[in-house]
C-alpha positions as a printed Julia matrix, in Angstrom:
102×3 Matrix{Float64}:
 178.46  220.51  -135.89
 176.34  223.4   -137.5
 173.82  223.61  -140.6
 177.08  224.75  -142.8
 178.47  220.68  -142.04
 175.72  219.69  -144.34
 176.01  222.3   -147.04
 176.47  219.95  -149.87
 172.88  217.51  -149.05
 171.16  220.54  -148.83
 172.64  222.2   -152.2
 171.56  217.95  -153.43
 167.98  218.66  -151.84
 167.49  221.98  -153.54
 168.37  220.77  -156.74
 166.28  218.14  -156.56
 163.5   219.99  -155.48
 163.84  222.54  -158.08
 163.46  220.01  -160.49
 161.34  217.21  -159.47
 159.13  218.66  -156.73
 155.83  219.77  -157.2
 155.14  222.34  -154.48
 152.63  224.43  -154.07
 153.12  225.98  -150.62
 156.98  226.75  -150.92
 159.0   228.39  -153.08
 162.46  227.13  -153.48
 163.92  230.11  -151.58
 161.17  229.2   -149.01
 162.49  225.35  -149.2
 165.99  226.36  -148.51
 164.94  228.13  -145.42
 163.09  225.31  -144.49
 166.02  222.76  -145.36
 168.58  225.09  -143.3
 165.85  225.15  -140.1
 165.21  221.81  -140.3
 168.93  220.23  -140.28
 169.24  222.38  -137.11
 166.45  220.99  -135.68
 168.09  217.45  -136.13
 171.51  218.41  -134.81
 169.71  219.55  -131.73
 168.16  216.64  -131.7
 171.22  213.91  -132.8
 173.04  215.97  -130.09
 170.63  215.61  -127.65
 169.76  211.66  -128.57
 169.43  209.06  -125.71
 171.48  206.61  -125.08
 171.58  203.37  -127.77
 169.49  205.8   -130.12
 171.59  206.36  -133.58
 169.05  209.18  -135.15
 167.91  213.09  -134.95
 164.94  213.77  -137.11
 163.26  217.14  -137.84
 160.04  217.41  -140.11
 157.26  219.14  -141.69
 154.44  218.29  -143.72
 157.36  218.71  -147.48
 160.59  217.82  -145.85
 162.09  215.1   -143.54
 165.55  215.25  -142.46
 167.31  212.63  -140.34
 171.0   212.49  -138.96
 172.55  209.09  -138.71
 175.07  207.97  -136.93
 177.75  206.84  -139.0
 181.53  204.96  -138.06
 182.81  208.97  -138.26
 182.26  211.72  -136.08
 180.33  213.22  -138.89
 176.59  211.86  -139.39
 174.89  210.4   -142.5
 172.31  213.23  -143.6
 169.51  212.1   -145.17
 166.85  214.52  -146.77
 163.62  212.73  -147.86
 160.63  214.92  -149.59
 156.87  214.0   -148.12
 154.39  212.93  -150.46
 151.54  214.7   -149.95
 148.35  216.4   -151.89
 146.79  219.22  -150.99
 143.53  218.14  -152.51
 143.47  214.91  -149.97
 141.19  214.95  -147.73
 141.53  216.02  -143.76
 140.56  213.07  -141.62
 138.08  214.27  -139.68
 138.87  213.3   -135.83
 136.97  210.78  -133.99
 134.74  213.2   -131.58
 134.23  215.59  -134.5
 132.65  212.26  -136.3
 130.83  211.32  -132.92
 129.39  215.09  -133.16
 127.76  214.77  -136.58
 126.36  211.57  -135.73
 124.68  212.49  -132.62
């Protein structure tokens, strides 16, 4: 199984992104790369499952891709896009908070 299995959800993805997705960190050449890297990352990791686990899931902060195991030897790919802002706000981390108050 190789990136190339899953050639036809990622040309899905790309279209989709191209013309739904608001993104201002990737381009769509960028998002393809990402795509391709990140369906690797979930072979390796549907390859590499334990045992009674069905999944492999890669993500970033845009993209989540998960593998599922399907009644075939090839796996369900799904490709789900992140909602996300970049104007919301980091949550600041418990000591950092402690910190400020102290």
């Amino acid at each position: 199984m190789t990136v190339e299995t899953f050639k036809v959800e990622i040309a899905e993805a790309l279209r989709t992104y191209d013309k739904f997705v608001v993104c201002l960190d990737k381009t769509p050449e960028d998002m393809e790369k990402s795509l391709q890297s990140l369906v690797e990352k979930a072979i390796k990791a549907y390859e590499n499952r334990g045992p009674g686990l069905r999944h492999g899931i890669a993500l970033d902060r845009e993209v989540t891709v998960i593998l599922s195991q399907s009644d075939t030897d090839r796996p369900l790919c799904g490709v789900y896009f992140n909602l996300s802002s970049p104007y919301h706000k980091q949550r600041t981390s418990r000591t950092a908070r402690q910190h400020e108050g102290a």
